[in-house]
BAVONU-752716 format. One record per residue (C-alpha): residue number from 1; residue in three letters; x, y, z. Coordinates in steps of 0.001 Angstrom, whole numbers. Layout:
BEGIN
    i   aa       px       py       pz
  NUM  ALA        X        Y        Z
...
REM end
This chain:
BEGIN
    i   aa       px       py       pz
    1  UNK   -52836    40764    -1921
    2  UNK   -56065    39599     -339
    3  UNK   -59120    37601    -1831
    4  UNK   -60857    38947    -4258
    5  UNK   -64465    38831    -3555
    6  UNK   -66725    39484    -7045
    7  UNK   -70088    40987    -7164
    8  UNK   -72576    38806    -9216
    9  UNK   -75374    40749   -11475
   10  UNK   -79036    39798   -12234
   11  UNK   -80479    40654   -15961
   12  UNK   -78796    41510   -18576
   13  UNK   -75112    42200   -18193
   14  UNK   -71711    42991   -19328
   15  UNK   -68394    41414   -18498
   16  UNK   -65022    40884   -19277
   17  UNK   -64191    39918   -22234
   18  UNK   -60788    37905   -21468
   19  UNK   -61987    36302   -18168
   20  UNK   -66102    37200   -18492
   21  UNK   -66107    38793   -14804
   22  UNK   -69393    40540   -14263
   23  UNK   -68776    44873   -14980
   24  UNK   -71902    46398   -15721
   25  UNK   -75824    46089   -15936
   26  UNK   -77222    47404   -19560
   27  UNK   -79603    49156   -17578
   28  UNK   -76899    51348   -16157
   29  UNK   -76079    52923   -19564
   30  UNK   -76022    56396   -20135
   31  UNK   -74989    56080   -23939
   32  UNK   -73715    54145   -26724
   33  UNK   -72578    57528   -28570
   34  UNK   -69062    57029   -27598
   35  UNK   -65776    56819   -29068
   36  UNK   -62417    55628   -28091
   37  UNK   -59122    54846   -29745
   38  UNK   -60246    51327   -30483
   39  UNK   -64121    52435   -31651
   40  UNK   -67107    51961   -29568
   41  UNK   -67868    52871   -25847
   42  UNK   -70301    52756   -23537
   43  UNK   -70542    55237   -20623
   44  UNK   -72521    53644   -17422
   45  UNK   -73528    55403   -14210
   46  UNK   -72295    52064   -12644
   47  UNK   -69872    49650   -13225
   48  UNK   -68404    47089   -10243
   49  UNK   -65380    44319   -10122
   50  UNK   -62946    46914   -11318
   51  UNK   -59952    48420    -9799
   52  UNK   -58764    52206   -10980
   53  UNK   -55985    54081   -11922
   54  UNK   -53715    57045   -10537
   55  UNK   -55399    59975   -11791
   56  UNK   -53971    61708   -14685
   57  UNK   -54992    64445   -16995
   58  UNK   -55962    63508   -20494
   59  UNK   -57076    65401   -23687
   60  UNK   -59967    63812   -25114
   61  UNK   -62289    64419   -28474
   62  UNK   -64445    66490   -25918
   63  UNK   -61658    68154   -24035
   64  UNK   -59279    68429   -21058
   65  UNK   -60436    65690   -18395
   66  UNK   -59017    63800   -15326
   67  UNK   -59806    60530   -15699
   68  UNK   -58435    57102   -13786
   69  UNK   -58193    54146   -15867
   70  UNK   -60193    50739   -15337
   71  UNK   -58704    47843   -14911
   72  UNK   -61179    43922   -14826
   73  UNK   -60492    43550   -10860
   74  UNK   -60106    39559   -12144
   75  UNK   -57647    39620   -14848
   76  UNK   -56160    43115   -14739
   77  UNK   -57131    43949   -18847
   78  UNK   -57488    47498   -19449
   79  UNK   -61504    47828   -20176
   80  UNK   -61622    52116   -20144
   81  UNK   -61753    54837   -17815
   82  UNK   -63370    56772   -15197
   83  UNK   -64349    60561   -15631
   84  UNK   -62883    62279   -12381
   85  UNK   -63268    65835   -13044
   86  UNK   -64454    67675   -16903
   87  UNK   -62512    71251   -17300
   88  UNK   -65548    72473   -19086
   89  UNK   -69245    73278   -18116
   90  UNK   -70968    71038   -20230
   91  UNK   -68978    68140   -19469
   92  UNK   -69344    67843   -16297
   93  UNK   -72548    65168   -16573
   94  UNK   -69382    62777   -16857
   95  UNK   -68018    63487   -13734
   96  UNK   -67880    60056   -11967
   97  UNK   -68982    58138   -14717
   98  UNK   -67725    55254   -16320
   99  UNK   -66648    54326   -19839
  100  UNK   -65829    50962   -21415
  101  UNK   -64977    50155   -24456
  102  UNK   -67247    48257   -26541
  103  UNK   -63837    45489   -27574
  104  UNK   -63005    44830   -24032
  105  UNK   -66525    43624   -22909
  106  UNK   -68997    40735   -23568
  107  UNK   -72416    41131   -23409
  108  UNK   -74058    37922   -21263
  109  UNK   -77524    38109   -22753
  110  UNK   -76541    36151   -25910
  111  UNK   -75157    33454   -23188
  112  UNK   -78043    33265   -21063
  113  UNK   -80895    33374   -24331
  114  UNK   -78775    30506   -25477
  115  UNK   -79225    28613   -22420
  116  UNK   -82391    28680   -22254
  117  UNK   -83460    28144   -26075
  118  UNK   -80825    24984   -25460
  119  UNK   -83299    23928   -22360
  120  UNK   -86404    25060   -24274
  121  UNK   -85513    22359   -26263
  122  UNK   -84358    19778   -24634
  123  UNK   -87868    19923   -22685
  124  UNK   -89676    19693   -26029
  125  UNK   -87791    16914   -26837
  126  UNK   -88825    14810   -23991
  127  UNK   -92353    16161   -24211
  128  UNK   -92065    14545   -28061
  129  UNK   -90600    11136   -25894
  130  UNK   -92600    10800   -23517
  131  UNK   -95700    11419   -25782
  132  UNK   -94084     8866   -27931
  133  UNK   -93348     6082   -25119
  134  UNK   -96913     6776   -23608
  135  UNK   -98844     6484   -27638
  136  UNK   -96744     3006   -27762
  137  UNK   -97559     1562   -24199
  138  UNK  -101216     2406   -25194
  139  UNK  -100789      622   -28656
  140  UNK   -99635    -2242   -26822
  141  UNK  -102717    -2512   -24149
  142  UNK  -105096    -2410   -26942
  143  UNK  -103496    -5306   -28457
  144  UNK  -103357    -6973   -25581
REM end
C-alpha cells in the first residue's frame, strides 16, 4: 500500500469520528431527512478521504439500489454508502451521491468556535493586563 495523501477542507466540516479525518463540507449537503440502521444520515453531493466498496445490490426504505459502501480512507470505519444506480424513476437524484451516517461523523465547527472563543479570551485577558500593568506604571510616575 502506498501513502496516503488527505485532502484538507476550509469552513465548516465533517470528519471522522474515530480518527477526525476531513469527509465532507456542510455546504455539500443535500439533506438531513435520512435514515439508516443506526438513525440519522446525511446525503452530500461530495464527500473526499474515503475509499469504496464492491458494488452490491441492496434493498433500502426507498427501494432496490446499488450502492458501494464508504470506508474513512484513514482508519478504515464504515461511515455509509454511495448511491451507484436507483431501480426507480424518482430515485435516481441519488445516483452518485453520498450518504453518511450521522454516528460515524464529527462535525469540526464546535472545534474550531471553541478555538477561537478560547483565543477570544485569552486576548481579553491580556488587554485586562496590560491595561492593568500600564494604570500601575502611571500610578507610580505620579508619585514619583
Amino acid at each position: 500500500m502506498g501513502r496516503v495523501f488527505l485532502v484538507d477542507l476550509d469552513g465548516r466540516s465533517y470528519g471522522c469520528r474515530y480518527c477526525n479525518t476531513p469527509l465532507a463540507l456542510a455546504h455539500n449537503i443535500l439533506s438531513r431527512n435520512f435514515n439508516c440502521t443506526q438513525g440519522r444520515a446525511y446525503l452530500f453531493s461530495k464527500v473526499v478521504n474515503i475509499t469504496l466498496g464492491p458494488p452490491v445490490e441492496r434493498m433500502m426504505i426507498s427501494g432496490l439500489h446499488t450502492v458501494e459502501d464508504i470506508f474513512c480512507c484513514s482508519c478504515g470505519q464504515l461511515l455509509g454508502w454511495k448511491y451507484v444506480l436507483a431501480y426507480e424513476k424518482n430515485e435516481t437524484y441519488k445516483e452518485g451521491k453520498f450518504v453518511l451516517e450521522r454516528w460515524t461523523i464529527v462535525d469540526n465547527v464546535e472545534e474550531e468556535l471553541e478555538l477561537n472563543l478560547d483565543a477570544q479570551a485569552g486576548s481579553q485577558g491580556s488587554q485586562a493586563g496590560s491595561q492593568a500593568d500600564s494604570q500601575a506604571g502611571s500610578s507610580d510616575t505620579e508619585n514619583a
